[in-house]
N, CA and C of each residue as an Amber inpcrd file, in Angstrom:
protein
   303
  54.7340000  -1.6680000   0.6530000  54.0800000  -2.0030000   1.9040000
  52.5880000  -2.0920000   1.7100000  51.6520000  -2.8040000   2.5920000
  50.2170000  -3.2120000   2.4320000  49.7930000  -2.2950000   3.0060000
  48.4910000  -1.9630000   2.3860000  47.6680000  -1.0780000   2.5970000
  46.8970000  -1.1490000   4.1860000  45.9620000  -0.3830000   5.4230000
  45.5740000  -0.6720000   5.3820000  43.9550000  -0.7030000   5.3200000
  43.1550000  -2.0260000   5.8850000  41.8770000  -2.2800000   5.3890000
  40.9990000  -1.3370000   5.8590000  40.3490000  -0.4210000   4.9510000
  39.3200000   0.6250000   5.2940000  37.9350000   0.0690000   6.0390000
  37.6440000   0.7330000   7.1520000  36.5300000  -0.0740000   7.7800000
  35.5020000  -0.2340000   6.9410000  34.7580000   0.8370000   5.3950000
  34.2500000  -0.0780000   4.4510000  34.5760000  -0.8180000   4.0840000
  35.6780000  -1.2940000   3.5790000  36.0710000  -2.3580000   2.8160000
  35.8060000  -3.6700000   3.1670000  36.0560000  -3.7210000   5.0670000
  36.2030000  -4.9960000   6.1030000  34.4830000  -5.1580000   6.1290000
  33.6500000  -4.1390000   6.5720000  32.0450000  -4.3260000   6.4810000
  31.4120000  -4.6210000   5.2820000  32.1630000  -4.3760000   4.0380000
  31.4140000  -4.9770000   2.5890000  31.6660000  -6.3950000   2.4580000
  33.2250000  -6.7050000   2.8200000  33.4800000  -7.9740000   2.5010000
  32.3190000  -9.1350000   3.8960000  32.3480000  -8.4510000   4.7790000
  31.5580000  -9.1080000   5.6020000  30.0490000  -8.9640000   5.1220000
  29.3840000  -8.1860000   4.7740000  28.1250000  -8.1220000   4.2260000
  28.3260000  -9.3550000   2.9280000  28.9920000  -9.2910000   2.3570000
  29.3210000 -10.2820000   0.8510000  29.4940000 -11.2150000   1.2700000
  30.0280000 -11.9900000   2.4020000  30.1030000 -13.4300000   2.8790000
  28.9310000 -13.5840000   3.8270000  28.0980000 -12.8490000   4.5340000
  27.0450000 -13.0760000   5.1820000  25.7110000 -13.3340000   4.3760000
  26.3130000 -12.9880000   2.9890000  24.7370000 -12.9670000   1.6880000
  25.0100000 -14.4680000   1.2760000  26.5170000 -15.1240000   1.1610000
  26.7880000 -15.8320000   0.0310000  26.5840000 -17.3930000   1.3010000
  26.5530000 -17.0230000   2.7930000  25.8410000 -18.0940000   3.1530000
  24.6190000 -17.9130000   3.3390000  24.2120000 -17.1130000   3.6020000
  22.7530000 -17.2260000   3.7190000  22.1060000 -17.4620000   1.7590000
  22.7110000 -17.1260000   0.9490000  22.4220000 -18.1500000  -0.6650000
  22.6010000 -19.6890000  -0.5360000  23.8210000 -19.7530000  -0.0370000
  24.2880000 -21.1670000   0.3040000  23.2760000 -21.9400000   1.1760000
  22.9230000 -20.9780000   2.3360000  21.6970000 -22.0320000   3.1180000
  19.8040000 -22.3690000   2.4300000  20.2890000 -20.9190000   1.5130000
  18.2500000 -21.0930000   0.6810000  18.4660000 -22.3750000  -0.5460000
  20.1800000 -22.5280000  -1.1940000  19.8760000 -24.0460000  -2.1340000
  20.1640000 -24.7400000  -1.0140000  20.5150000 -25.1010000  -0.3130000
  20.4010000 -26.3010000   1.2880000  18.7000000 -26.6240000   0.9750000
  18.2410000 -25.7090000   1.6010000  16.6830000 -25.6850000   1.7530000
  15.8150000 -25.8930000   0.8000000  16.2440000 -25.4990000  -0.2750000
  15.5330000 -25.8410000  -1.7610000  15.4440000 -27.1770000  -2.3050000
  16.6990000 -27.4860000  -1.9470000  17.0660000 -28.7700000  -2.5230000
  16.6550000 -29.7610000  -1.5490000  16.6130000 -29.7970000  -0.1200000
  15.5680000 -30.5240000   1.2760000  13.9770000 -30.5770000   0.7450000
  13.9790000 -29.0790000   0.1020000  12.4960000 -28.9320000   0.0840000
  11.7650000 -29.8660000  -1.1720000  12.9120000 -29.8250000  -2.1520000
  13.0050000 -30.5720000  -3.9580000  12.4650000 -32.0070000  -3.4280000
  13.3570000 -32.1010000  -2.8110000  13.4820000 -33.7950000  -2.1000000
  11.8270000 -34.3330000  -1.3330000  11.4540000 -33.4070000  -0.6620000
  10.1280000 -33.8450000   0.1680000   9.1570000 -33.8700000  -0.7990000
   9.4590000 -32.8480000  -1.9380000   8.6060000 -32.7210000  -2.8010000
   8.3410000 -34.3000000  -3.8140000   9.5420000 -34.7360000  -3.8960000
   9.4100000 -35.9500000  -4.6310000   8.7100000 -36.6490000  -4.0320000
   9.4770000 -37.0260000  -2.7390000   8.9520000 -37.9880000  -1.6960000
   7.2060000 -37.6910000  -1.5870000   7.1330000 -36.7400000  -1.7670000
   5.1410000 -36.4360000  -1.7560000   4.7280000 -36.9170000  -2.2890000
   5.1880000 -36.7570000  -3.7110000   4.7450000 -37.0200000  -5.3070000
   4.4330000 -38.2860000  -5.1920000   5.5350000 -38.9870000  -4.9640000
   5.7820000 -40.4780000  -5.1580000   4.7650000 -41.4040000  -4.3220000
   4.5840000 -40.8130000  -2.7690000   3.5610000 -41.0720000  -1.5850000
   2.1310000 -40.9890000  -1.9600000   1.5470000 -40.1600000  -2.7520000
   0.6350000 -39.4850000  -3.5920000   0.4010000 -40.6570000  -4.3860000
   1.4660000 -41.0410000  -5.2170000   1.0920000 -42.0850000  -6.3120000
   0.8850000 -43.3380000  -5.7790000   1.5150000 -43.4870000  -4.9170000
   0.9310000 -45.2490000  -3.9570000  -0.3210000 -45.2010000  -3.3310000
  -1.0410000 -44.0260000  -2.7110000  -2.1760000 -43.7090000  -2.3470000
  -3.2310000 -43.5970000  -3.2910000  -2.9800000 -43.5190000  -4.7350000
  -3.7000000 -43.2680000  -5.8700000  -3.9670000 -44.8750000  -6.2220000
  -2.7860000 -45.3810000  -6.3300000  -2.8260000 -46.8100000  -6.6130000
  -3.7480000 -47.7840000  -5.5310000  -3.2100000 -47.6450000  -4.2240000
  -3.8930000 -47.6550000  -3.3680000  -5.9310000 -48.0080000  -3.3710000
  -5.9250000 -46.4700000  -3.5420000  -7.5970000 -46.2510000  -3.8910000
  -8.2440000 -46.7480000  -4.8560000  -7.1710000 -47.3220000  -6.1380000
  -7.9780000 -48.0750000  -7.1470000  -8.0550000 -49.1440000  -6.6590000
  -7.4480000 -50.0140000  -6.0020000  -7.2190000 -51.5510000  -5.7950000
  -8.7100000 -51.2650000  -4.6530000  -8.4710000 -50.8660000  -3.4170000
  -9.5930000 -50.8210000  -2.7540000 -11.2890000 -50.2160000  -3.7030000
 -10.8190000 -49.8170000  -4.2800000 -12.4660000 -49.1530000  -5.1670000
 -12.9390000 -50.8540000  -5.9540000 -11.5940000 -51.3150000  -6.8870000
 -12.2760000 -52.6510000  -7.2970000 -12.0920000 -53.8570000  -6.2120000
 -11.6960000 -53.9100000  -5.0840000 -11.8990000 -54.6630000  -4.1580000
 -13.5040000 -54.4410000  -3.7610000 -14.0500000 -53.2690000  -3.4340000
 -15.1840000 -52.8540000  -3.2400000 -16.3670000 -53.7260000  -3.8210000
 -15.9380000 -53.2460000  -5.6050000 -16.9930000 -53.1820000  -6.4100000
 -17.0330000 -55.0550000  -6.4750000 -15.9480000 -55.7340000  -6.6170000
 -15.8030000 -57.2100000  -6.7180000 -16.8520000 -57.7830000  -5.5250000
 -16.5900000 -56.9090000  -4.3330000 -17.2960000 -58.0680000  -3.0160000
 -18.2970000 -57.3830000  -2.9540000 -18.7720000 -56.2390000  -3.4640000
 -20.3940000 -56.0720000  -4.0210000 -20.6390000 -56.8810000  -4.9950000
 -20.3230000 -57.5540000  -5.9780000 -20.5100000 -58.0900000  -7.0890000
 -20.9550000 -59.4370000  -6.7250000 -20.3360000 -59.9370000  -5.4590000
 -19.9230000 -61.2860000  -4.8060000 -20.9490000 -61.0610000  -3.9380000
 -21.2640000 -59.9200000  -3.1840000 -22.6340000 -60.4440000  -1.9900000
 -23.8450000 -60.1670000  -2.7790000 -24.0230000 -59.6490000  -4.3500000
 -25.1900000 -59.4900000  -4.3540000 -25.6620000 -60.9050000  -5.7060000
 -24.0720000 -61.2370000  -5.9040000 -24.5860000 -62.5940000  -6.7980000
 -25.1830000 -63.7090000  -5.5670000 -24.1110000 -63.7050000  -4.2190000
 -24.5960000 -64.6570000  -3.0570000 -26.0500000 -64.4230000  -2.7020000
 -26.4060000 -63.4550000  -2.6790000 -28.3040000 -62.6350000  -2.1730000
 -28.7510000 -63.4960000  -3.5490000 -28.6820000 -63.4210000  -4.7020000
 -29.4720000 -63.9990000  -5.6870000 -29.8070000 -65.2690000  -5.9760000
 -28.6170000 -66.3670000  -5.4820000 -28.1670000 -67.1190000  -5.0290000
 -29.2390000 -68.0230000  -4.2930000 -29.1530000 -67.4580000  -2.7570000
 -29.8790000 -67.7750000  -2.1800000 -31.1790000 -67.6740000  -2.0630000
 -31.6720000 -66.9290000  -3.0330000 -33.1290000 -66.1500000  -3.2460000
 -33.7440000 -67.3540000  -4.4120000 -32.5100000 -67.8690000  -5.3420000
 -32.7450000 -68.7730000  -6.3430000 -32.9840000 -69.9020000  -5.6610000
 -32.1250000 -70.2700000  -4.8410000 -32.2510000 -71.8480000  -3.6360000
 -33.8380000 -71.6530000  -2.8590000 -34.0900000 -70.8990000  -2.2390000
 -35.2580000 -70.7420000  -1.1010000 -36.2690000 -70.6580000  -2.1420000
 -36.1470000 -70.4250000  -3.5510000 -37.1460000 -70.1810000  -4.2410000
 -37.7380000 -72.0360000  -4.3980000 -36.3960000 -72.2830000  -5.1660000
 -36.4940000 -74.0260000  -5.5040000 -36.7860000 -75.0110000  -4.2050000
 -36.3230000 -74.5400000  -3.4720000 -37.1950000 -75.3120000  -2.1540000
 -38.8640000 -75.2670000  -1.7940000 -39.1940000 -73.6880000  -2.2480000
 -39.9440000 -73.9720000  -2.0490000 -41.2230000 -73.5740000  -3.2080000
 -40.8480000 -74.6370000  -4.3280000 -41.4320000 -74.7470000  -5.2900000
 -41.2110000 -76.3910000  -5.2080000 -39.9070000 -77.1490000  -4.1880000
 -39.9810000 -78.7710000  -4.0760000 -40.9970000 -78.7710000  -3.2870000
 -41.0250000 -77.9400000  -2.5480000 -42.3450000 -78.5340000  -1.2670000
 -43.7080000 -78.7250000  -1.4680000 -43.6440000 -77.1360000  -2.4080000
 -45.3400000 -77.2180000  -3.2690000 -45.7460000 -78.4780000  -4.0470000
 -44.7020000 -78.7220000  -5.1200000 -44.9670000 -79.9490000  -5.4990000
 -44.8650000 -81.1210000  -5.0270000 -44.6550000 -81.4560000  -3.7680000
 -44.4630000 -82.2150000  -3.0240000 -45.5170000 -82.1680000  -2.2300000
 -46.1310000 -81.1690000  -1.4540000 -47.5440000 -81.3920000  -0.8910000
 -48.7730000 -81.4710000  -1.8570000 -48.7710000 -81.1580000  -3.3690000
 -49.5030000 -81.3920000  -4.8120000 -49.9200000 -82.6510000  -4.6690000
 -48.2150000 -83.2690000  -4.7160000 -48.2890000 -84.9180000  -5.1510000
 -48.7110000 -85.4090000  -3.7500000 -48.7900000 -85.3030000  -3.1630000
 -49.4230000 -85.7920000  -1.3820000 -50.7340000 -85.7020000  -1.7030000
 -51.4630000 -84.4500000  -2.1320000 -52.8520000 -83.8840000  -2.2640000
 -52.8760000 -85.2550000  -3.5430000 -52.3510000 -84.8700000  -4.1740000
 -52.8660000 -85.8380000  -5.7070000 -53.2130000 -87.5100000  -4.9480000
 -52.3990000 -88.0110000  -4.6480000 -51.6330000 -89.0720000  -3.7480000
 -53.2960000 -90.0000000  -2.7940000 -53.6980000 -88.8260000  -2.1870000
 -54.5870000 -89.0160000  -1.7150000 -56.2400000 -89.2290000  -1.7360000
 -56.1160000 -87.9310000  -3.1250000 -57.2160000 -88.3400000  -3.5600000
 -56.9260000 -89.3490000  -4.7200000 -56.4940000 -89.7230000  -5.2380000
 -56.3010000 -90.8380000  -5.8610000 -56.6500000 -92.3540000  -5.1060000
 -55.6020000 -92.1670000  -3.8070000 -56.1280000 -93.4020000  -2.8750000
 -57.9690000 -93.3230000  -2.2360000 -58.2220000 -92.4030000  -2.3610000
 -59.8350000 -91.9910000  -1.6630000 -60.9440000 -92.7320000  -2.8110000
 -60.4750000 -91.9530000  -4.2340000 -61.6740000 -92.0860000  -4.8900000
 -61.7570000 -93.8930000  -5.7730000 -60.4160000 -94.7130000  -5.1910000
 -59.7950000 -96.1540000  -5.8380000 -60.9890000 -96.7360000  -4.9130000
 -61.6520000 -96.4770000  -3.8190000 -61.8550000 -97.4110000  -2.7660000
 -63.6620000 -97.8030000  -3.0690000
């Protein structure tokens, strides 16, 4: 005939299945937690990538407005080095016609 169950016996086995889910629920959580952790990692590395493309996007359209500034500094220069020589040859122009007469 069966024994029966000693009220330790019934409170250990219940303490022993109340540990082995609450183990069961910390790898649940570990392994949720493993997972976000990747997902960080990985989020992390597109943001890294990210910041390089924008840093040489940066440095390119600095590169681009300050060749355009030089640019235009070279044009306004040559304009107005056409004009000088252009009011020269006017000045020349004139006294040439003055002193013919």
């Amino acid at each position: 005939h069966s024994t029966p169950t000693s009220p330790s016996s019934a409170s250990s086995s219940s303490t022993i299945a109340n540990h082995l889910r609450a183990l069961t629920q910390l790898d649940d959580e570990y392994i949720q937690l493993n997972i976000l952790g990747d997902k960080l990692h990985e989020y992390l590395n597109e943001l890294e990538r990210e910041e390089r493309s924008l840093k040489l996007a940066l440095e390119q359209s600095s590169t681009s407005l300050r060749e355009q500034r030089e640019k235009d500094a070279r044009r306004k220069e040559d304009m107005a080095l056409a004009r000088l020589e252009a009011a020269l040859m006017a000045d020349s122009d004139s006294c040439d016609g003055s002193s013919g007469s």
